[in-house]
The first five atom37 places (N, CA, C, CB, O) and aatype in JSON, in Angstrom:
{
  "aatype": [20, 20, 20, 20, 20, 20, 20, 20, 20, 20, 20, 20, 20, 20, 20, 20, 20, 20, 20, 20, 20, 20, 20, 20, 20, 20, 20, 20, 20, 20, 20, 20, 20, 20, 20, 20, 20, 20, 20, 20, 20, 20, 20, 20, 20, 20, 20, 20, 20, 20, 20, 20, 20, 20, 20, 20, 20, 20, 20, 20, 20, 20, 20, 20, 20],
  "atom_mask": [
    [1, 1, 1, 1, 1],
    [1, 1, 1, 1, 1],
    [1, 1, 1, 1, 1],
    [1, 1, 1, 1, 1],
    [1, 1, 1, 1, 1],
    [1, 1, 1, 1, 1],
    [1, 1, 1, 1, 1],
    [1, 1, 1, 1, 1],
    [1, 1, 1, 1, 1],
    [1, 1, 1, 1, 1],
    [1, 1, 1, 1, 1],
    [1, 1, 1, 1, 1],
    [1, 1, 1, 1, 1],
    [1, 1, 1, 1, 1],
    [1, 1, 1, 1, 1],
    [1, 1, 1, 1, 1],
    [1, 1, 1, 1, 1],
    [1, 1, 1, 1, 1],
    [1, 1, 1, 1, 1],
    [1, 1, 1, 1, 1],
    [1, 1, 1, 1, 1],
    [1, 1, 1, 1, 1],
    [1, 1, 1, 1, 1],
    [1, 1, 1, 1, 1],
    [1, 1, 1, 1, 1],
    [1, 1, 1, 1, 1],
    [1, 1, 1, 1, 1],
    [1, 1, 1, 1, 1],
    [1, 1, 1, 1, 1],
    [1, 1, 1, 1, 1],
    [1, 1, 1, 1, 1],
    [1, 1, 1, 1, 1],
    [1, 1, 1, 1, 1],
    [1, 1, 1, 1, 1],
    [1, 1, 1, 1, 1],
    [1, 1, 1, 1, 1],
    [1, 1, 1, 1, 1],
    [1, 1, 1, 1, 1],
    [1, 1, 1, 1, 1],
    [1, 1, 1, 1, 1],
    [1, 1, 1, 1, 1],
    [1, 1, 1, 1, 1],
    [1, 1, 1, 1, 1],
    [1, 1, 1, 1, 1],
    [1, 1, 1, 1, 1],
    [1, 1, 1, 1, 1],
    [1, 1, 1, 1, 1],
    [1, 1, 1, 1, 1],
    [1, 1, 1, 1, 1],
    [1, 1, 1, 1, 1],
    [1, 1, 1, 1, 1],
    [1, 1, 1, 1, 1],
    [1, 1, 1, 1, 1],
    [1, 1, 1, 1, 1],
    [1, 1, 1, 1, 1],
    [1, 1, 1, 1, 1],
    [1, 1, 1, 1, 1],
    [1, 1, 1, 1, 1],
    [1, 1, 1, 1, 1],
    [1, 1, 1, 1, 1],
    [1, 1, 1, 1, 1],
    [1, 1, 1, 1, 1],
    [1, 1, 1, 1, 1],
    [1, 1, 1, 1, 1],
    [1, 1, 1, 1, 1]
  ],
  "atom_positions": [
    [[53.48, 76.84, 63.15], [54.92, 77.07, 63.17], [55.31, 77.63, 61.8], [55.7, 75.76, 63.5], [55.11, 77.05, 60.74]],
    [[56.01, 79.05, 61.98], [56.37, 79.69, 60.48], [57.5, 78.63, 59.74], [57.18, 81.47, 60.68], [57.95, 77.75, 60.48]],
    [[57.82, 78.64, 58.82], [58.52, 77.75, 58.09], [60.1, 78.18, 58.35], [58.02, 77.8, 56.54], [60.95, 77.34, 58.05]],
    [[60.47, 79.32, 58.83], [62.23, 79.9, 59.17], [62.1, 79.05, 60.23], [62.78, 81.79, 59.62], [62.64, 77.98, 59.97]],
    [[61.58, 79.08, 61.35], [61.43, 77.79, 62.26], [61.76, 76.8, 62.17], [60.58, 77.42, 62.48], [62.82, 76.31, 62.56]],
    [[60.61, 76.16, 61.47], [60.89, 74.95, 61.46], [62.05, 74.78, 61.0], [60.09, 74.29, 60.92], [62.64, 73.91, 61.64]],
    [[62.91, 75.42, 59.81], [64.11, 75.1, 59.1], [65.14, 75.06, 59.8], [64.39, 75.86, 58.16], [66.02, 74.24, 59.5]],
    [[65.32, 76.02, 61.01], [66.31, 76.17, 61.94], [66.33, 74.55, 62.75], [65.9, 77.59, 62.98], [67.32, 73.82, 62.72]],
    [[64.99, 74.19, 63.47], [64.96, 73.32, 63.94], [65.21, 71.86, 63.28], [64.08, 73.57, 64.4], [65.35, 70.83, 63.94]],
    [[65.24, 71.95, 61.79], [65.7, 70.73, 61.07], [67.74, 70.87, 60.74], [64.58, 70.74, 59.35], [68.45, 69.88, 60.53]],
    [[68.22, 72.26, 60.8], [69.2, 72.07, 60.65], [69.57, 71.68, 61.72], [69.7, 72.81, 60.17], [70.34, 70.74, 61.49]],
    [[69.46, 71.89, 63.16], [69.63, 71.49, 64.02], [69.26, 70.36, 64.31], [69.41, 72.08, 64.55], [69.75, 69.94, 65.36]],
    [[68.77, 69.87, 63.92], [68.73, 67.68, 63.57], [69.59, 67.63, 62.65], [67.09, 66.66, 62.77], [70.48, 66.78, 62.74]],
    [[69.58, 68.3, 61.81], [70.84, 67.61, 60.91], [72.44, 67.63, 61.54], [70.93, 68.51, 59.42], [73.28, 66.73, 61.46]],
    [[72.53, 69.01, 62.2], [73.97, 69.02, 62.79], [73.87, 68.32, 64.14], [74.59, 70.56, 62.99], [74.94, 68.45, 64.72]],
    [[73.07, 67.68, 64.8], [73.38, 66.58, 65.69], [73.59, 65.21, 65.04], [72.32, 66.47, 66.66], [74.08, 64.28, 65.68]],
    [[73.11, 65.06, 63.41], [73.21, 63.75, 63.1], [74.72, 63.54, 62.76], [72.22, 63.36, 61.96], [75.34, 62.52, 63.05]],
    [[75.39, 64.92, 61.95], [76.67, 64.92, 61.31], [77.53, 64.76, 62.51], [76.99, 66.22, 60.42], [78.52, 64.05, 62.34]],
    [[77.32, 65.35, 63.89], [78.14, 65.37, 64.88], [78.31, 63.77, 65.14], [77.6, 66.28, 66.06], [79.35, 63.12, 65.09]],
    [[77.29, 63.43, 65.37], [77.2, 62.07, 66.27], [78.02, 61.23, 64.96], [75.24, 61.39, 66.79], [79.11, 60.73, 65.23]],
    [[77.46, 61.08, 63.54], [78.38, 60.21, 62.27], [80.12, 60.48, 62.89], [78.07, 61.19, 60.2], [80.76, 59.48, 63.19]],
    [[80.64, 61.6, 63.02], [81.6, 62.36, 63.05], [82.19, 61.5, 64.0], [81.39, 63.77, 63.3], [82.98, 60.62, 63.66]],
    [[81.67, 61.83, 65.84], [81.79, 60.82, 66.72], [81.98, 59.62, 66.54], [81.03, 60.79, 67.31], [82.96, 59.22, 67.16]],
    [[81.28, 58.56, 65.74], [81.68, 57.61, 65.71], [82.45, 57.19, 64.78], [80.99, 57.09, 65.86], [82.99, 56.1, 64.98]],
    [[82.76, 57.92, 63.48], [84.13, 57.64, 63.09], [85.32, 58.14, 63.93], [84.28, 58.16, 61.82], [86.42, 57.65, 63.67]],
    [[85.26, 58.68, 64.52], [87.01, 59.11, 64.44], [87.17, 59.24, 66.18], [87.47, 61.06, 63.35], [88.31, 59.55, 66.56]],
    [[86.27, 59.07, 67.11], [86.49, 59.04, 68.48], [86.46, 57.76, 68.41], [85.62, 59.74, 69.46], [86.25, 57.05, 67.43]],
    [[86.81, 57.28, 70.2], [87.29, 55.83, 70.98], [86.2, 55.67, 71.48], [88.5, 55.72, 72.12], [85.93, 54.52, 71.84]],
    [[85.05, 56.88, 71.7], [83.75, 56.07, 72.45], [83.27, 55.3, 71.86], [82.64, 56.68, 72.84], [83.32, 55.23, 70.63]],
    [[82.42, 54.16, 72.99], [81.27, 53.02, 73.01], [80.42, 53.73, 71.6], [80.15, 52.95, 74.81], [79.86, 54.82, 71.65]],
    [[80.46, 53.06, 70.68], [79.12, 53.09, 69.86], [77.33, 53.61, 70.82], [79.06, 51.21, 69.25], [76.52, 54.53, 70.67]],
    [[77.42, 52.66, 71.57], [75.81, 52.83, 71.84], [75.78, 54.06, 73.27], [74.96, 50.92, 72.38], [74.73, 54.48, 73.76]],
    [[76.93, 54.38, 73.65], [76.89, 55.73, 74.38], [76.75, 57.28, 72.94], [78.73, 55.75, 75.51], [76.16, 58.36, 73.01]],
    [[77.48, 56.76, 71.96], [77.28, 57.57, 71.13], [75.91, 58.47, 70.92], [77.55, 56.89, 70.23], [75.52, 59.6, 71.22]],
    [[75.29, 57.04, 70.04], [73.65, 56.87, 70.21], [72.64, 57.35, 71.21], [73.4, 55.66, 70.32], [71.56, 57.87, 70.93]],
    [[73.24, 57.08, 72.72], [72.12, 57.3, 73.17], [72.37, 59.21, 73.51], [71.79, 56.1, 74.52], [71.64, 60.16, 73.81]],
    [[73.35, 59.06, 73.32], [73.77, 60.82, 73.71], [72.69, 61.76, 72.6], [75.94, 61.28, 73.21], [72.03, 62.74, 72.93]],
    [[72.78, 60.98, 70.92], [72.45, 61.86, 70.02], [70.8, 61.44, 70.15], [73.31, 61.69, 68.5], [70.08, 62.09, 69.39]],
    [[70.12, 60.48, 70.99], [68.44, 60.15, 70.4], [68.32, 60.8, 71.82], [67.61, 58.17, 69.95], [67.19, 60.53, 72.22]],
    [[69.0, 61.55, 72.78], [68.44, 62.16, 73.83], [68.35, 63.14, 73.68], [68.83, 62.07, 74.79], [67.34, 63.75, 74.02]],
    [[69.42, 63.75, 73.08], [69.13, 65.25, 72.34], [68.43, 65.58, 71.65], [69.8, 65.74, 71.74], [67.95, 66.71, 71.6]],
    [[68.16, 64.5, 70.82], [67.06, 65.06, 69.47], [65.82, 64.44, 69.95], [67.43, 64.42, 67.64], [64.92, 64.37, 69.12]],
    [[65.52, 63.79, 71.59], [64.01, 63.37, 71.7], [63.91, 65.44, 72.63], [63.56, 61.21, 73.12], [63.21, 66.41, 72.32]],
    [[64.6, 65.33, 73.33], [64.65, 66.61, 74.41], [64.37, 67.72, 73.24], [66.4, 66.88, 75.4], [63.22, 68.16, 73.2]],
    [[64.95, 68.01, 72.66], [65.21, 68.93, 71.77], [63.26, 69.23, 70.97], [66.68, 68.16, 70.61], [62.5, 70.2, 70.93]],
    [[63.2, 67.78, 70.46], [61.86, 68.01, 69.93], [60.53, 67.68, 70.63], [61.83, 67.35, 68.83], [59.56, 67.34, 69.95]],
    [[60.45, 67.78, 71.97], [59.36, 67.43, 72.94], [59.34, 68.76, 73.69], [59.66, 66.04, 73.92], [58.3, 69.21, 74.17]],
    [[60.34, 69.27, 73.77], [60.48, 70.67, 74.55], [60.7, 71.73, 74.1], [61.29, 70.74, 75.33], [60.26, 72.7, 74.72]],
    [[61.39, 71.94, 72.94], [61.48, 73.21, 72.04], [60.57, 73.67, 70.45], [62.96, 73.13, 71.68], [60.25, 74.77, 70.01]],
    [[60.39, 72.35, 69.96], [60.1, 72.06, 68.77], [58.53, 72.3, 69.07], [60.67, 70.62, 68.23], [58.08, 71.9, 70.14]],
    [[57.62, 73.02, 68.05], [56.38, 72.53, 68.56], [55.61, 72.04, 67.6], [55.66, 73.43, 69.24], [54.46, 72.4, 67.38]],
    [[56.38, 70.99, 66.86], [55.61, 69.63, 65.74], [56.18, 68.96, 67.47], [56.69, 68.82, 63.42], [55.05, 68.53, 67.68]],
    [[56.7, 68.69, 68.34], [56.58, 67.91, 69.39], [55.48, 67.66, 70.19], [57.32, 68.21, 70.04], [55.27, 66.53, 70.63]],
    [[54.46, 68.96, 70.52], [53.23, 69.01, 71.07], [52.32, 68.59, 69.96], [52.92, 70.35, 71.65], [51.23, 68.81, 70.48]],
    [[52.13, 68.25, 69.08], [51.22, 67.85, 68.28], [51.59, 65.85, 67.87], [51.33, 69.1, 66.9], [50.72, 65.01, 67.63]],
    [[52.81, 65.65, 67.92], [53.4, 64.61, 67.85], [52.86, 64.03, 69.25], [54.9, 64.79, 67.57], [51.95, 63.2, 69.19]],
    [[53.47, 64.5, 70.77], [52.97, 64.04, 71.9], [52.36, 64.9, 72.34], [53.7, 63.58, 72.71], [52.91, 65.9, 72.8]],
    [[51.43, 64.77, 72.31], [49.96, 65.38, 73.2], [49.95, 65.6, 74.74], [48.7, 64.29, 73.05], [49.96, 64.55, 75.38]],
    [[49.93, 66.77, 75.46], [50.07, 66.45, 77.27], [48.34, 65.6, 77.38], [50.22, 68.56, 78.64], [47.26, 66.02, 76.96]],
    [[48.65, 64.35, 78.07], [47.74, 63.88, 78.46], [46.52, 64.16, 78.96], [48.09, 63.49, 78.9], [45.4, 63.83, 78.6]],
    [[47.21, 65.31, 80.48], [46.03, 65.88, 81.12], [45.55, 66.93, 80.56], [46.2, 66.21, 82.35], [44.54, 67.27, 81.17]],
    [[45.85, 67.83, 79.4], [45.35, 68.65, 78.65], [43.86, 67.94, 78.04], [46.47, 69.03, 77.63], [42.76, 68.48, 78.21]],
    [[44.07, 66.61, 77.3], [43.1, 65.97, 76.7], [42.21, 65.27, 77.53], [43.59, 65.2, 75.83], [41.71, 64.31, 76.94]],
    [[41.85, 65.4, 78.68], [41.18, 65.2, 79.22], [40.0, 65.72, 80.47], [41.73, 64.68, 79.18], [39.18, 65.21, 81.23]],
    [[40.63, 67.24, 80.06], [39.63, 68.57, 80.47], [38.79, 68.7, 79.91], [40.0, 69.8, 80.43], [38.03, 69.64, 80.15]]
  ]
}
């Protein structure tokens, strides 16, 4: 992974973290709907787009061909 990459893909963790801080100061939602909104995005985000995700989780049946 070239390094402009990866950087894009870390600002983009960072602006889901500032969003979600943001969210829970100053909106009426549930705290832990907050949460689970922002650790679904950033698991989706880095299992499916990211590819430190394929090296992080391994496809199973790949490793066993």
């Amino acid at each position: 992974m070239n390094r402009v990459k990866q950087r894009k893909f870390n600002n983009l963790y960072w602006t889901y973290t500032v969003i979600t801080l943001c969210m829970l100061l100053v909106s009426t939602f549930d705290w832990r709907t907050v949460l689970a909104l922002f650790i679904a995005a950033t698991s989706l985000t880095f299992v499916i787009f990211d590819e430190r995700g394929k090296v992080a989780f391994p496809d199973m049946e790949e490793e066993n061909e």
